[in-house]
BALUMRO-200561 format. One record per residue (C-alpha): residue number from 1; residue in one letter; y, z, x. Coordinates in steps of 0.25 Angstrom, whole numbers. Example, Ala and Ser with C-alpha at 12.3 -4.5 7.8 and 13.67 -1.06 7.14 Angstrom:
% BALUMRO-200561
+-----+------+-------+-------+-------+
|  nr | rest | north |    up |  east |
+-----+------+-------+-------+-------+
|   1 |    a |   -18 |    31 |    49 |
|   2 |    s |    -4 |    29 |    55 |
+-----+------+-------+-------+-------+
***
This chain:
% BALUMRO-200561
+-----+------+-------+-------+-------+
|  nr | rest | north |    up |  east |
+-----+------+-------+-------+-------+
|   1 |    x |    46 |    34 |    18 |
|   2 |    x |    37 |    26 |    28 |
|   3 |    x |    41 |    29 |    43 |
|   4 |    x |    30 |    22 |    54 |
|   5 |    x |    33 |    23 |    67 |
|   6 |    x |    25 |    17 |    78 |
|   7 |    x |    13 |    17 |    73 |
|   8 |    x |    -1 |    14 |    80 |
|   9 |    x |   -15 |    14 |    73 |
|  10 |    x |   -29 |    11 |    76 |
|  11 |    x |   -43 |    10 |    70 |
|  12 |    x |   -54 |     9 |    78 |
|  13 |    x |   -48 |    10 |    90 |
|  14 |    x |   -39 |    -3 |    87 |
|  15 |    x |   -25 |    -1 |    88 |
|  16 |    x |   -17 |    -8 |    75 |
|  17 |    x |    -5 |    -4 |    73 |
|  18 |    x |     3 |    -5 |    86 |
|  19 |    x |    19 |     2 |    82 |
|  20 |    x |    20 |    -1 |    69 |
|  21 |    x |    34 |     5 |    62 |
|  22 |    x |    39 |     5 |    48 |
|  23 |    x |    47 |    14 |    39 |
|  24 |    x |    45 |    11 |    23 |
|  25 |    x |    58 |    19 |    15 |
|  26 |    x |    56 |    20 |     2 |
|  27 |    x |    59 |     9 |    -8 |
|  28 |    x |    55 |    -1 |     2 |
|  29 |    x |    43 |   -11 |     4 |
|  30 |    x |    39 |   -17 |    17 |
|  31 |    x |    29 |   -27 |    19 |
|  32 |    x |    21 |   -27 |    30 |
|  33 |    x |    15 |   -42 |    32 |
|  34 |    x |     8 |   -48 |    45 |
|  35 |    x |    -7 |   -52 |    49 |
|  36 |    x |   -19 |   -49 |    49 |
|  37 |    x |   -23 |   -37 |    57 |
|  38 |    x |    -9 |   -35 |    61 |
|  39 |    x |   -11 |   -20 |    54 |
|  40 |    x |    -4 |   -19 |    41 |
|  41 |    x |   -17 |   -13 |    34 |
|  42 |    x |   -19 |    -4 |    46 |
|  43 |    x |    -3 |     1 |    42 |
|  44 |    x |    -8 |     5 |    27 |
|  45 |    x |   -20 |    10 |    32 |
|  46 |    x |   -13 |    18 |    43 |
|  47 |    x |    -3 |    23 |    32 |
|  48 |    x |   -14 |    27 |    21 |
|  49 |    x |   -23 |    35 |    30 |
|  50 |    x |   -36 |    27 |    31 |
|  51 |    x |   -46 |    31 |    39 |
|  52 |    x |   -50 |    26 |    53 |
|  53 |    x |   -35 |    20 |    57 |
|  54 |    x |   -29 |    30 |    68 |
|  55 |    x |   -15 |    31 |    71 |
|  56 |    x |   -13 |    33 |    85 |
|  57 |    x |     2 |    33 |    87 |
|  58 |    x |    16 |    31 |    79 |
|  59 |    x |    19 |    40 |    65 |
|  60 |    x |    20 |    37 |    49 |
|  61 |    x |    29 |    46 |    41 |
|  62 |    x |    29 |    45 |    26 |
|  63 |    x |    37 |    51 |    17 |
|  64 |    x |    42 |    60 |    28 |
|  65 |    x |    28 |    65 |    32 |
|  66 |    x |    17 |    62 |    45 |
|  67 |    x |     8 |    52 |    37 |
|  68 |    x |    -2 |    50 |    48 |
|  69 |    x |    -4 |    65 |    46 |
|  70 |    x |   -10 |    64 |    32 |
|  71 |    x |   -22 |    60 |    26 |
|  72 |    x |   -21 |    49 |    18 |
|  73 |    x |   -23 |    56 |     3 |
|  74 |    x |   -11 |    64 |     8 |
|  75 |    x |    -5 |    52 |    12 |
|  76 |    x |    -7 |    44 |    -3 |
|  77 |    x |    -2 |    59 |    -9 |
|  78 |    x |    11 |    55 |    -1 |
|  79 |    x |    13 |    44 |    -9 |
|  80 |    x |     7 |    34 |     2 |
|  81 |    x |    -1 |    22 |    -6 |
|  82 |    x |    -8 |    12 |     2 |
|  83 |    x |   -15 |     0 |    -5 |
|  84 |    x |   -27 |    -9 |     0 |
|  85 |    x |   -29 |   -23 |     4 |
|  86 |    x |   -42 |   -21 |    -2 |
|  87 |    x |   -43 |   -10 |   -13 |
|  88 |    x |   -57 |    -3 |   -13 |
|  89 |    x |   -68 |    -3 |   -24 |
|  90 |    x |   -72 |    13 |   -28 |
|  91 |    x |   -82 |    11 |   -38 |
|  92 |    x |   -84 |    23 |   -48 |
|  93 |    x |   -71 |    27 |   -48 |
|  94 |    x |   -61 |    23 |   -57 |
|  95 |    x |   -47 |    19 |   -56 |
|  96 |    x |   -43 |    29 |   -65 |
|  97 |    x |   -51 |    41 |   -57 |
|  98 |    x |   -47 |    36 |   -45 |
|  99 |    x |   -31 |    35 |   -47 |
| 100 |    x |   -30 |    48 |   -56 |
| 101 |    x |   -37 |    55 |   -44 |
| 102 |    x |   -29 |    49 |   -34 |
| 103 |    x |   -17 |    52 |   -39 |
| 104 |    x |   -19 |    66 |   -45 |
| 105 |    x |   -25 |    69 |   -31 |
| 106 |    x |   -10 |    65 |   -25 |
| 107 |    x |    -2 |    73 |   -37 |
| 108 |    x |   -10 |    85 |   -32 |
| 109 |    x |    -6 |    83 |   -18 |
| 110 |    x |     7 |    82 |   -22 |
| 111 |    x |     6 |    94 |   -30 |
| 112 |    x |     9 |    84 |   -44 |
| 113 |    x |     1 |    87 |   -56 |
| 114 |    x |   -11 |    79 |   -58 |
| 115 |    x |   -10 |    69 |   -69 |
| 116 |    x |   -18 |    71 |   -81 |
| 117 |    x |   -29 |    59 |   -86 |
| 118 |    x |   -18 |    56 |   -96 |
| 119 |    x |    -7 |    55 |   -85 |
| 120 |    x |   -15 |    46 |   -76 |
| 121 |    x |   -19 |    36 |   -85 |
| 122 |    x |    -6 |    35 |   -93 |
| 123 |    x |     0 |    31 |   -77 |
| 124 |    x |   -12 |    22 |   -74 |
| 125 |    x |   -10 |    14 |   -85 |
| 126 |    x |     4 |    13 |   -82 |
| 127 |    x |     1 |     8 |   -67 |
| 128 |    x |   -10 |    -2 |   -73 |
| 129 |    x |    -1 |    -9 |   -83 |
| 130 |    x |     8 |   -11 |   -72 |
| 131 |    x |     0 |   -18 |   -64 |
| 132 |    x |   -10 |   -25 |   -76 |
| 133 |    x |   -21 |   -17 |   -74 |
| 134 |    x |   -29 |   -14 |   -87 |
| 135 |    x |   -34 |     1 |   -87 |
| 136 |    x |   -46 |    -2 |   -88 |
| 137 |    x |   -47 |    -5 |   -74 |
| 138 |    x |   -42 |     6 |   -70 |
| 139 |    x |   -55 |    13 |   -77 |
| 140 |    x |   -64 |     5 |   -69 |
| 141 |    x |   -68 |     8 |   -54 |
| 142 |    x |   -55 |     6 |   -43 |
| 143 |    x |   -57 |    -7 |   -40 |
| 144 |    x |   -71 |   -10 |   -43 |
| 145 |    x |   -72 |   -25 |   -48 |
| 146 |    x |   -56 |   -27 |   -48 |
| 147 |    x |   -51 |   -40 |   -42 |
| 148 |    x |   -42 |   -40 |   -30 |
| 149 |    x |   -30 |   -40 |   -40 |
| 150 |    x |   -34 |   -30 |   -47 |
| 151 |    x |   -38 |   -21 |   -36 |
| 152 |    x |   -24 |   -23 |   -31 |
| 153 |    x |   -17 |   -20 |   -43 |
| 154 |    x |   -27 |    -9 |   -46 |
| 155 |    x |   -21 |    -2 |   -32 |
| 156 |    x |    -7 |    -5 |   -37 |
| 157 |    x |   -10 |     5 |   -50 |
| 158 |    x |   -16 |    13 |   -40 |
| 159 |    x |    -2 |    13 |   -33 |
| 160 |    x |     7 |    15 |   -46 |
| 161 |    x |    -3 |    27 |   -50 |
| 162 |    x |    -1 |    33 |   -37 |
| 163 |    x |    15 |    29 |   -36 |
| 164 |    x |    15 |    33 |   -20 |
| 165 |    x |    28 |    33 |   -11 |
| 166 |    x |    23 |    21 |    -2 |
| 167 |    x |    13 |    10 |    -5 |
| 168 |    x |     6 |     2 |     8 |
| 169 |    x |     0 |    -9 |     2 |
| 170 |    x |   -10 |   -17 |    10 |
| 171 |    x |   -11 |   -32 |     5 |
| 172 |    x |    -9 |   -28 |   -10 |
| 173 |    x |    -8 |   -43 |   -13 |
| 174 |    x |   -22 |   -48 |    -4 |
| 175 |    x |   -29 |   -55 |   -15 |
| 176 |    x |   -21 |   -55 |   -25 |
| 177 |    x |   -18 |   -69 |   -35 |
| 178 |    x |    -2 |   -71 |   -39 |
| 179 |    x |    -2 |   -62 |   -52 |
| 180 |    x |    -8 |   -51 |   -45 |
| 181 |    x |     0 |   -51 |   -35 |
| 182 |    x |    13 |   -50 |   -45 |
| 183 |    x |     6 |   -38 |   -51 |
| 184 |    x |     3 |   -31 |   -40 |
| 185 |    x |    18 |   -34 |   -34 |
| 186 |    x |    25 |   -30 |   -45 |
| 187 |    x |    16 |   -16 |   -47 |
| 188 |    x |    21 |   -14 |   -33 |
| 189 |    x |    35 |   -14 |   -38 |
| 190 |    x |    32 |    -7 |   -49 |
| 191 |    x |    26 |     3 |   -43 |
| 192 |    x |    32 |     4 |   -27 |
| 193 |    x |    46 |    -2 |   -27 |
| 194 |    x |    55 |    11 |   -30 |
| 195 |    x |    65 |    16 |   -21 |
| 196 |    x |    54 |    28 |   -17 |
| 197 |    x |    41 |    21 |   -13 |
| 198 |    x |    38 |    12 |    -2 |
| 199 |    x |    30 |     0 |     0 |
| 200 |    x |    22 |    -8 |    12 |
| 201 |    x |    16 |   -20 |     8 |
| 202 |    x |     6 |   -24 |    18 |
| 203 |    x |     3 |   -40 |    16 |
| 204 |    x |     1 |   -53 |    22 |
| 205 |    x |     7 |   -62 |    14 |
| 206 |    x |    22 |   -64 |     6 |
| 207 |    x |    18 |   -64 |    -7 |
| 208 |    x |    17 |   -51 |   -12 |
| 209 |    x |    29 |   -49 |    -5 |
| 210 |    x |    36 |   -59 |   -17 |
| 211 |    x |    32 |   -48 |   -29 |
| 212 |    x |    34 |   -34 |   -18 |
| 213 |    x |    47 |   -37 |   -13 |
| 214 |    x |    47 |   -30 |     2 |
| 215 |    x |    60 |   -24 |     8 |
| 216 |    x |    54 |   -27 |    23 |
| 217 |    x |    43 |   -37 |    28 |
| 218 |    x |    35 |   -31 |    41 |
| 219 |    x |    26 |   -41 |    50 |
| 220 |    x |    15 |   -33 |    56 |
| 221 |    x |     7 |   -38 |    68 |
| 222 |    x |    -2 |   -33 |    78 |
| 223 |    x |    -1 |   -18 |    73 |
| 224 |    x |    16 |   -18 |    72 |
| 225 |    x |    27 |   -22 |    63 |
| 226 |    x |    34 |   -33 |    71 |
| 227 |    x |    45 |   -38 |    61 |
| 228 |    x |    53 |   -34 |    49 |
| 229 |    x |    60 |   -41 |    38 |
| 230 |    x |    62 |   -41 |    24 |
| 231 |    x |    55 |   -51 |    14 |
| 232 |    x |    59 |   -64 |    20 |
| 233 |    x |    50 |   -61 |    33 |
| 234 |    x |    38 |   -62 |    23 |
| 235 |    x |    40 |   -76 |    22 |
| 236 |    x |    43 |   -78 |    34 |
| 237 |    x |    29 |   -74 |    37 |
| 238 |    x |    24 |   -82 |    26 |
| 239 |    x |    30 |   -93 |    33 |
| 240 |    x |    27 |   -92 |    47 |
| 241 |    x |    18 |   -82 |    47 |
| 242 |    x |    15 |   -69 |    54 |
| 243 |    x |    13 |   -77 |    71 |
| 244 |    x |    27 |   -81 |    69 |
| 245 |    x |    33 |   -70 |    61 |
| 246 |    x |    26 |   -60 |    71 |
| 247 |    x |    29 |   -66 |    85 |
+-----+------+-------+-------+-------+
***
């Protein structure tokens, strides 16, 4: 699904990612845990087409296409989801509006038929009973005045409406209390654990890895993947840290 081969990015003239390689088959979910400023954001950055970070070596296929090659609407059209740290305010723009758009925007670019207002809102309130969302929040501007929970589990609506092929998530469980975590770990589940979609869980700590059980545990450092394991090296960073499990 995901092949990354040697891959080197920059932004603003400062080098991040150093060879980093991974391949994502579908049905798996690998987590990607390591320090600060070892480059785990840069990766879904990198991956989702954000502006300013430049690629200057090594190649990203997904779904057997270049993906470096396309922008990054066309990128989320080929089923490529990336979720923030820190999910943004838009004020005026509702929930609704927004996601409707969105994903009538990538039916079309797939040559699907739009859905209809009807359509729409009987899947969105599908995906917000899933994850506890009332509807009417999801009347009310994209994340305007939502706590950190909700924001997250606002963005895992947004991921069920969208349904893509691979989900990057970057830090979905960064301030989030015990119940919220639970939710937002089984709507991951729900949502991404199928034998045809693909996940990277980007995250510093074990504990979402307790509700999102991962198929492979990466250690990232200095802008490179420098070991591989399955779940048990997630507490073995938890218990030693990333100096000794990174040496």
């Amino acid at each position: 699904m995901l092949n990354i081969q040697n891959l080197h990015a920059e932004i603003d003239g400062k080098e991040i990612l150093k060879g980093l390689s991974l391949s994502v088959n579908a049905g798996e979910v690998h987590a990607i845990m390591g320090p600060n400023g070892a480059g785990k954001s840069t990766l879904g950055y990198v991956l989702g087409g954000r502006p300013g970070y430049e690629v200057t070596q090594g190649s990203v296929t997904f779904a057997g296409e270049d993906l470096l090659e396309m922008e990054a609407d066309a990128r989320a059209a080929a089923g490529l989801f990336l979720g923030f740290q820190y999910p943004v305010e838009i004020p005026g723009l509702s929930n609704v509006q927004f996601l409707r758009e969105s994903l009538n925007s990538q039916r079309r670019a797939r040559d699907e038929k739009p859905l209809s207002g009807a359509e729409f809102l009987k899947l969105a309130r599908a995906q917000a009973d899933g994850l506890g969302m009332d509807m009417d929040m999801m009347k009310r501007p994209v994340n305007v005045g939502f706590s950190g929970g909700e924001k997250k589990r606002n963005e895992m609506v947004q991921m069920g409406i969208l349904d893509p092929k691979l989900a990057i998530l970057d830090e979905t469980d960064s301030g989030l209390d015990i119940d919220a975590l639970r939710i937002v770990g089984d709507g991951i589940n729900r949502i991404m654990r199928r034998p045809d979609k693909g996940v990277i869980l980007i995250t510093h700590y074990q504990r979402l890895l307790d509700y999102v059980q991962p198929d492979f545990v990466h250690v990232l450092a200095d802008g490179r993947i420098v070991r591989s394991g399955g779940k048990e090296l997630a507490h073995e960073l938890e218990r030693e840290g990333y100096g000794a499990v990174a040496a």
